[in-house]
C-alpha positions in Angstrom: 3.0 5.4 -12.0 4.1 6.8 -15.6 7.5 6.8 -14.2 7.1 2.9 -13.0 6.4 1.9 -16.9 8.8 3.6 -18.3 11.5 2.3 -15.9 10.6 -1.4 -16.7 10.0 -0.7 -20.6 13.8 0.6 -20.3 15.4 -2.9 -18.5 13.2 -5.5 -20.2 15.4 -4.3 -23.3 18.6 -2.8 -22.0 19.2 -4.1 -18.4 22.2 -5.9 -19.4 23.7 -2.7 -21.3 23.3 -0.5 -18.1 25.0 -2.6 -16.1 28.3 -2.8 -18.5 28.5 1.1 -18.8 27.2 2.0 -15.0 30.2 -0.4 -14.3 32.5 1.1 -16.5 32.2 4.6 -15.4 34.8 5.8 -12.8 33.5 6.7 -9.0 33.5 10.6 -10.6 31.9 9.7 -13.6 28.8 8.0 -11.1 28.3 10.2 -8.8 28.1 13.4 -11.6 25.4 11.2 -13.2 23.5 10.7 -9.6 23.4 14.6 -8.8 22.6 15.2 -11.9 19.4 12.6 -11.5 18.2 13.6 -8.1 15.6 16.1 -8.0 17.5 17.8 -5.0 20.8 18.3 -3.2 22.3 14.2 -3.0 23.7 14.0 0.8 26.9 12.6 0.3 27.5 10.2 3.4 26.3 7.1 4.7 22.6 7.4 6.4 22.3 10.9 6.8 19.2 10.7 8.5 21.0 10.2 11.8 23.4 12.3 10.8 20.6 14.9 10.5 19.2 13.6 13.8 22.1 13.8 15.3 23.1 17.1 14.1 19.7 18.8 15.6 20.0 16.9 18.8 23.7 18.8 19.5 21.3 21.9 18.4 24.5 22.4 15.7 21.5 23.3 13.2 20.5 26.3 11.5 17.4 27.6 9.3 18.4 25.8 6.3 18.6 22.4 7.7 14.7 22.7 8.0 14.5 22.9 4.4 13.1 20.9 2.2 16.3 19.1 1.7 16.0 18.1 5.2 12.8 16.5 5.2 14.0 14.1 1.9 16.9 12.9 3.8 14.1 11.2 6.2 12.0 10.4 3.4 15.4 8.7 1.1 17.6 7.4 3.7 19.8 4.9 1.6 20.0 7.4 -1.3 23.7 9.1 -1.0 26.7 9.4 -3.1 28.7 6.7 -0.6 26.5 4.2 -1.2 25.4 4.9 -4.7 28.5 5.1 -5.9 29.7 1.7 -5.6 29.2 -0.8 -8.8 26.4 -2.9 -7.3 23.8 -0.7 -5.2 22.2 1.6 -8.0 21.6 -1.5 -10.2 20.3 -3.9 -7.4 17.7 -0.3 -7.1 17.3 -0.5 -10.6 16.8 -4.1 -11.1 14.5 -4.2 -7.8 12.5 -1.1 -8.6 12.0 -1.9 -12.5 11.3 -5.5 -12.4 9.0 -5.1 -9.4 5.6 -3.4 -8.9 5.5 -0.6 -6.5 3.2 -2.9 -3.8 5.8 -4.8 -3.3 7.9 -1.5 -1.7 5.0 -0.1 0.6 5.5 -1.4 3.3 8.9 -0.9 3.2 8.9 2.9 2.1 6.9 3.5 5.0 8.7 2.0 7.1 11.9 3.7 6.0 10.6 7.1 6.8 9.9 5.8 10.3 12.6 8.5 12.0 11.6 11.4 10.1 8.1 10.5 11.3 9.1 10.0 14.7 11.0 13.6 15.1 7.7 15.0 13.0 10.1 16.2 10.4 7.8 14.3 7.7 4.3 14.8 9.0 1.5 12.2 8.6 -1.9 14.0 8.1 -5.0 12.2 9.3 -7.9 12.4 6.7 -11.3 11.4 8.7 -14.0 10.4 7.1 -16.7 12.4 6.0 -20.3 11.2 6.2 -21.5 13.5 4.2 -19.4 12.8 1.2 -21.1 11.9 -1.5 -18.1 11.2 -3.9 -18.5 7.6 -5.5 -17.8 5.0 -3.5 -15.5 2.6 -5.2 -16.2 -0.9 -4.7 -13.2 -3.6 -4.1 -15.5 -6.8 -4.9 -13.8 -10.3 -5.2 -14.9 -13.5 -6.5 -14.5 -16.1 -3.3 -15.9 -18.8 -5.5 -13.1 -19.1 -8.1 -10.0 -16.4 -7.0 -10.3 -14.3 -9.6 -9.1 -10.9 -9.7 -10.9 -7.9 -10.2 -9.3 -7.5 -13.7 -10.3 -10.6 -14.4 -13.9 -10.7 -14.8 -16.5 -8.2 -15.5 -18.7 -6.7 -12.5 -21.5 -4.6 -13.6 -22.5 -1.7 -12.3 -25.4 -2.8 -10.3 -23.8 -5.2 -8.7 -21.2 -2.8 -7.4 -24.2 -0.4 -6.3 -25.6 -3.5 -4.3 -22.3 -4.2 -2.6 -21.9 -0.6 -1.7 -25.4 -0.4 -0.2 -24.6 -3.8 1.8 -21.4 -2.1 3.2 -23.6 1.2 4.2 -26.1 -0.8 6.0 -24.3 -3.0 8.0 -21.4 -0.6 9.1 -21.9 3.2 10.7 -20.5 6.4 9.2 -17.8 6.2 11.7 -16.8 2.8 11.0 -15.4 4.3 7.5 -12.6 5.4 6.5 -10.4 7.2 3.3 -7.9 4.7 1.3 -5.7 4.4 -1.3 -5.4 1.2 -3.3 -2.0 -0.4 -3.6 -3.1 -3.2 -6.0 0.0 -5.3 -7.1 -0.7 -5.8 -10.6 -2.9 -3.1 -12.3 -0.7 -0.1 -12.1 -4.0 2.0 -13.4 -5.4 1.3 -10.5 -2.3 1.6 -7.9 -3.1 5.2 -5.8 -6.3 5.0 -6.6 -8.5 7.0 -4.2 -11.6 5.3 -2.1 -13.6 5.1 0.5 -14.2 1.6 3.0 -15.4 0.2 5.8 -12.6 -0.2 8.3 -13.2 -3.5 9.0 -12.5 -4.7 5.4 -9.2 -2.9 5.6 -7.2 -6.3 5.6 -9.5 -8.2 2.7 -8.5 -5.6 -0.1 -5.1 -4.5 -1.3 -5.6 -0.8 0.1 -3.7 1.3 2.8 -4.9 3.6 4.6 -4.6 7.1 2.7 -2.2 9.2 5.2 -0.1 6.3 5.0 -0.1 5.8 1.6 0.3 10.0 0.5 3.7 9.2 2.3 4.5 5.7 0.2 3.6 7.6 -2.9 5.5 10.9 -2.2 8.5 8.2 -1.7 8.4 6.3 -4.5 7.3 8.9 -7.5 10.4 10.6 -7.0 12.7 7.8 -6.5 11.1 6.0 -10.0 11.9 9.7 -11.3 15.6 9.3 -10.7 15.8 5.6 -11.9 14.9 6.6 -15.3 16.9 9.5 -15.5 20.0 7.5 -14.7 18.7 4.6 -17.3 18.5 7.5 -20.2 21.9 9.0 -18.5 23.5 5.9 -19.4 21.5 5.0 -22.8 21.8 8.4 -24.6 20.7 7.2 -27.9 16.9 6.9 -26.5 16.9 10.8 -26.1 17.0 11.1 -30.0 13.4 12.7 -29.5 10.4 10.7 -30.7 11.9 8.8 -33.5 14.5 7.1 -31.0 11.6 6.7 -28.3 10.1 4.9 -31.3 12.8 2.7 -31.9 13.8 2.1 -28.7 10.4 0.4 -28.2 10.3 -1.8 -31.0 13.4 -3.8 -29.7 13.0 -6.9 -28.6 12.6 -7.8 -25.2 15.6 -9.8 -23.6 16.3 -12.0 -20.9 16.6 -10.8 -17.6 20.8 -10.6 -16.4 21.8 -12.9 -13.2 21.2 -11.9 -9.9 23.4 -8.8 -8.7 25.4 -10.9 -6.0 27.1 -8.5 -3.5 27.9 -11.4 -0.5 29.2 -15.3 -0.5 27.1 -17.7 -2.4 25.2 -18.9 1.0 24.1 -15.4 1.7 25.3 -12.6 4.0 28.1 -12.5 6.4 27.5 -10.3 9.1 24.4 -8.3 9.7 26.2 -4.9 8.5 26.3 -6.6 5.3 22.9 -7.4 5.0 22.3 -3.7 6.2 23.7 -2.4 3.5 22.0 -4.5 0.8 18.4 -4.5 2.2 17.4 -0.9 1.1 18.2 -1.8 -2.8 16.7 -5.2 -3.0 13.1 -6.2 -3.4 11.2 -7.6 -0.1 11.0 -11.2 -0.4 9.4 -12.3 2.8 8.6 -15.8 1.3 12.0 -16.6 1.1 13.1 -18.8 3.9 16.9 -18.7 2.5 16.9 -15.4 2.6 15.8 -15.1 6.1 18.0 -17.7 7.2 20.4 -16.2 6.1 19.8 -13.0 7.6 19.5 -14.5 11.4 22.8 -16.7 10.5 24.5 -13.7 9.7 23.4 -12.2 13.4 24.5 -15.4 14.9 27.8 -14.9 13.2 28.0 -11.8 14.5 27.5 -12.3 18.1 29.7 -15.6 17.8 32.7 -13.1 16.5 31.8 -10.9 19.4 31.5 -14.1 22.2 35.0 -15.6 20.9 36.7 -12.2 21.5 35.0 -11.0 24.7 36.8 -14.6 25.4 40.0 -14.8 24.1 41.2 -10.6 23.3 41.9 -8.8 26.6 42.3 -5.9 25.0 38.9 -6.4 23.3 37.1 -7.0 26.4 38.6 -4.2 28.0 37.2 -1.9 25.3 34.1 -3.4 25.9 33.6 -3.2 29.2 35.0 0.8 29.1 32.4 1.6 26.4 29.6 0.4 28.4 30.8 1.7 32.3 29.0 2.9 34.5 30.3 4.6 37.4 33.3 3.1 39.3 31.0 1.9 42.2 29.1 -0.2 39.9 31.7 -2.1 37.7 29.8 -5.6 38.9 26.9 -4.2 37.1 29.1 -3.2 33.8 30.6 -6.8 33.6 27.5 -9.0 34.1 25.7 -6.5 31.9 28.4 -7.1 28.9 28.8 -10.8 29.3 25.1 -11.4 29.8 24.2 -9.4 26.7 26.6 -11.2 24.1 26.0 -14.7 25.5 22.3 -13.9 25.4 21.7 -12.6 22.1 23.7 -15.7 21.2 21.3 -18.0 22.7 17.8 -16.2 21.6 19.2 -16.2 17.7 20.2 -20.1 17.7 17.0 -20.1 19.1 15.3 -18.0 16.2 17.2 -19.8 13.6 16.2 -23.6 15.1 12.1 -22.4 15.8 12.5 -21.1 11.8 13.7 -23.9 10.8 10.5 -26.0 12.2 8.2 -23.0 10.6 9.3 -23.7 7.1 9.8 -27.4 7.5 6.4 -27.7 8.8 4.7 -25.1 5.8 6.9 -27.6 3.2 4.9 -30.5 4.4 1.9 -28.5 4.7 2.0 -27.8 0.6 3.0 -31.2 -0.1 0.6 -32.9 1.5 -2.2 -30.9 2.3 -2.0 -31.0 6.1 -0.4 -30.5 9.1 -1.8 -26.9 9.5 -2.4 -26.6 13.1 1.3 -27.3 13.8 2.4 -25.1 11.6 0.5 -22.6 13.1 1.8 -23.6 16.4 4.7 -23.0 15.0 4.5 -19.7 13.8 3.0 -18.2 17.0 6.4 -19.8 18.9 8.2 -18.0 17.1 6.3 -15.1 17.3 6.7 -15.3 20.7 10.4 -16.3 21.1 11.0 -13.1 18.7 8.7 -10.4 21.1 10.5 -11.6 24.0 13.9 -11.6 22.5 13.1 -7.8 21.1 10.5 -6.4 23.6 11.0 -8.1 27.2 14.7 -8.9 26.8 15.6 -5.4 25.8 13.4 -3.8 27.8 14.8 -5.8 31.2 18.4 -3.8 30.4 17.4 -0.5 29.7 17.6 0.7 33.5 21.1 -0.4 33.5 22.2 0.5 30.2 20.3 3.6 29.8 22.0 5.2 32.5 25.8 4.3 31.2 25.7 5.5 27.9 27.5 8.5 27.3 24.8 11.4 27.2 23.6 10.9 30.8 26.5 9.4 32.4 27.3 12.7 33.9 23.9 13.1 35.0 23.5 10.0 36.7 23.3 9.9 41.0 24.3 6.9 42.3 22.4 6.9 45.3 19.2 7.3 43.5 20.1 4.4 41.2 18.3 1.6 43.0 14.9 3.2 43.6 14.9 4.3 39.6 15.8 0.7 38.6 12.5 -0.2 40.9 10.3 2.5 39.4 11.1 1.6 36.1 10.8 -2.0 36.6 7.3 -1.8 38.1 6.4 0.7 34.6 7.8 -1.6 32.1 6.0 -5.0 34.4 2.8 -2.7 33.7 3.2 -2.3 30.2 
């Protein structure tokens, strides 16, 4: 990850410089500098993966939208000129990307291409494992006795050979399998091909290595584009080698504040935290952060609940986007009161068994106990969160399914009832 080390040479020294002249530069100025960055055509709207989806659903598609530029649109959902443009997004990217190690983005860059994996448009090739290979197997050894790191300590050859020979006697030919490691800290390392049992899959930082040619065909290009806005905007490091010299031998300086795009106690509705997610680095451990994310949702739904209450004209819109046919309006109005008051509930819910999670894992730290409550706690919340996005869903789809606008038209009221118990029965199964 070349690209990677560049990007963070670049902002331990100049971070606070791009900032002032990305937001100095007019909405024209930005996005001439972003086309000019990207390695392809820049869509120029909001999400245009569903746009593309969208698009190809209606059929209104022709041979070029199965280009090349069509597949990145998947791959690169939140890069387009709407968002991009704005003063804060490319240098929360920059600021995320640069000061961050590509581990920490895996899981999300895969996840990211999720439609365009979906619709097949990005295609995930399995790579099975070849017994007969008799490539060197590379071995991932840690020290349980005092948490080193690999880079840390020295491992000899032999006793690599004698781990590898362990491995090959206590697990089959089939029980291995092709990775990729996606180490956090040693960047010579990150990409790195090898082979391992499957079972070990979750001790060592590795994905699994269709997975992880996607993650990598992600993130190369998008490190790519960060630098070539960072030497847009610092035009005195492209004086050829002699400026690449000097450039280097600067100082390092301290890293700028935090980009802040929302109020000081975090986000305000969940569109806002939308919209800042895909430029901010993944910080799962941070319980403000996540509080902050379900207290925007119960925001949300509380805007919704105090409307559907006290607007007419507001819950007349919503009960006309969500009609069924005019013999089931009963359906239509329990189904829209039920759904906002519900979602209310289950996210006070969320946010109260959260609260007990990180309460729990505070004491845990402090004083060395307490783990088998916190535990418990975890797996409520597990549970409260799988019922609130599996089961509760999953219980309105026959009703809601058949109001919304693509197969309105298609639905027969008489057959309505007997597909409600079908489907019922199916999802009970399930």
């Amino acid at each position: 990850m070349a690209d990677y080390g560049m990007l963070n040479a670049i902002l331990i020294r100049s971070e606070g410089v791009i900032r002032k002249r990305w937001t100095k530069k007019t909405r024209t100025q930005r996005k001439a500098i972003l086309e000019r960055s990207w390695h392809t055509q820049m869509p120029h709207q909001h999400r245009p993966d569903l746009r593309d989806y969208y698009r190809v659903e209606r059929r209104e598609f022709s041979e070029a939208s199965t280009s090349t530029i069509r597949e990145d649109v998947y791959k690169w959902p939140y890069i387009n000129t709407e968002d991009l443009v704005t003063p804060t997004h490319v240098l929360q990217l920059l600021n995320s990307r640069g000061r961050y190690t590509p581990n920490n983005f895996a899981e999300m860059d895969w996840q990211s291409s999720e439609l365009g994996r979906n619709i097949n448009v990005i295609k995930v090739r399995p790579i099975y494992y070849d017994p007969n290979d008799e490539g060197q197997h590379k071995a991932i050894l840690e020290d349980e006795s005092n948490g080193k790191e690999p880079e840390d300590r020295e491992v000899s050859p032999s006793s690599e050979n004698e781990t590898v020979r362990e491995w090959q006697d206590k697990y089959k030919p089939s029980e291995w399998g092709y990775y990729l490691m996606m180490h956090p800290t040693d960047l010579q390392e990150y990409g790195l091909p090898v082979k391992l049992p499957v079972a070990l899959e979750s001790q060592k930082h590795v994905r699994r290595a269709s997975e992880a040619f996607i993650v990598l065909q992600i993130q190369q290009p998008l490190m790519a584009f960060l630098v070539k806005i960072c030497l847009e905007l610092l035009p005195d490091v492209e004086g050829g080698l002699d400026g690449f010299k000097a450039f280097f031998q600067a100082p390092e300086q301290p890293e700028p504040p935090e980009i802040r795009t929302t109020k000081e106690d975090g986000w305000d509705s969940a569109f806002a935290l939308a919209q800042d997610s895909p430029y901010t680095a993944p910080q799962w451990d941070d319980f403000l952060k996540i509080m902050s994310s379900i207290a925007a949702r119960i925001h949300e739904w509380k805007d919704h609940a105090w409307a559907m209450r006290d607007d007419p004209s507001y819950f007349t819109n919503a009960v006309s986007e969500f009609s069924l046919q005019k013999d089931f309006w009963h359906i239509t109005i329990y189904s829209i009161i039920m759904d906002y008051y519900e979602n209310l509930v289950m996210w006070h819910a969320a946010q109260a068994a959260l609260h007990k999670v990180a309460r729990l894992l505070l004491t845990r730290l402090e004083k060395q106990e307490g783990h088998d409550a916190w535990v418990e706690a975890v797996a409520d919340l597990k549970d409260l969160l799988d019922m609130r996005l599996i089961k509760s869903l999953a219980s309105r789809l026959p009703s809601c399914f058949i109001g919304s606008p693509p197969v309105r038209g298609m639905f027969r009221p008489e057959l309505f009832w007997e597909r409600l118990f079908v489907m019922a029965v199916f999802l009970a199964l399930v």
